[in-house]
C-alpha positions, 0 to 999 in steps of 0.5 A: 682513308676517312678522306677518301671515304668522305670524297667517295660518299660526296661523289655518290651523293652528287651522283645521286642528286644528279640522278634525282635530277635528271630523273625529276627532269624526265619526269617534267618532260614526260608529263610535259610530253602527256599534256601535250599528247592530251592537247593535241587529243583534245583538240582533235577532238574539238576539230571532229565535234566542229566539224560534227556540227558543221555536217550537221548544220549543212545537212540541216540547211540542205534539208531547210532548202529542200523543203522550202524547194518542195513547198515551192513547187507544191504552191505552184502546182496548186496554183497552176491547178486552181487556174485549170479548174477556174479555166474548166468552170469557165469554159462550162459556164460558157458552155451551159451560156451558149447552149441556152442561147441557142434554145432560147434563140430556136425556141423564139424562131419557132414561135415567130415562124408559127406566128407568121404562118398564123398571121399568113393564113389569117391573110390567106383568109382576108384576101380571099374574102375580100377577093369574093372566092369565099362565098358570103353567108345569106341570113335572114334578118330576125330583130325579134331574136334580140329580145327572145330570152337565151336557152339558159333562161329559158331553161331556168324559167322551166325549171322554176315552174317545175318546182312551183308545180311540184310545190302546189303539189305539196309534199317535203320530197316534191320540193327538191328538184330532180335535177339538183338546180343546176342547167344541164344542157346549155346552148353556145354560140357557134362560129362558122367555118368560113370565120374559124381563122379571124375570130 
């Protein structure tokens, strides 16, 4: 009976560390089984984090392309517009050129065109005169005018004795000259028709 109770206890004892067993097994095969599942979770997580950066850094490239695009076209169209506006200035410059020729060029016309209807006139005038239509003037000759005084010192010698009348006279008032000591009236040479265009 003992015996039979021993072999009993043995057997419930295997049983039991068998289960132990076999439990200790499942566990490690869980636990195996839960760091895998946390593996694989991880690296998934690694694969969306990767694949995070990747859309970004594209994105970021595309944008980078983008904008080196956009200034691209921004400098040639700054450029397209500075060569306009140099291509306007010039044309105005050229303008402003070809007007100023053209006045300075009408302007020179204009002064030779007067110049030779003077010269053609003053031509006129010598060929008439030496064609004899223009009668010649007949003056008497006066040498003695040559050694006459000129109205102007004959005008001074008058006011000159004027004042020593008025000074022989006496007084401070009778030694001023009523007329301020300046000529007024003063004879000038006249030319006469027939001379106006060559003199």
């Amino acid at each position: 009976m003992q015996k039979q109770l021993v072999e009993q206890w043995k057997l419930d004892k295997q049983k039991q560390q068998q289960q132990q067993v076999q439990q200790e097994a499942d566990q490690q095969r869980q636990q195996q089984q839960q760091a895998q599942r946390r593996q694989q979770q991880h690296q998934a997580e690694l694969k969306q984090r990767l694949q995070a950066a990747k859309a970004v850094k594209q994105e970021a490239a595309a944008a980078a392309r983008r904008q080196a695009a956009a200034a691209q076209e921004a400098a040639q169209q700054a450029q397209l517009d500075s060569s306009q506006q140099q291509q306007v200035q010039q044309q105005e410059i050229q303008q402003r050129l070809q007007e100023r020729n053209e006045a300075t060029l009408q302007r020179r016309q204009q002064l030779i065109a007067s110049r030779q209807d003077k010269l053609s006139a003053r031509e006129r005038l010598q060929q008439q005169i030496l064609a004899g239509q223009v009668e010649k003037p007949h003056v008497e000759r006066d040498p003695i005018r040559l050694l006459s005084a000129t109205a102007a010192a004959a005008a001074r010698a008058a006011a000159a004795s004027a004042e020593a009348v008025q000074q022989k006279a006496g007084g401070a008032a009778a030694r001023r000259p009523s007329d301020g000591g300046f000529i007024l009236h003063l004879g000038h040479k006249a030319v006469p028709a027939w001379a106006s265009g060559i003199r």
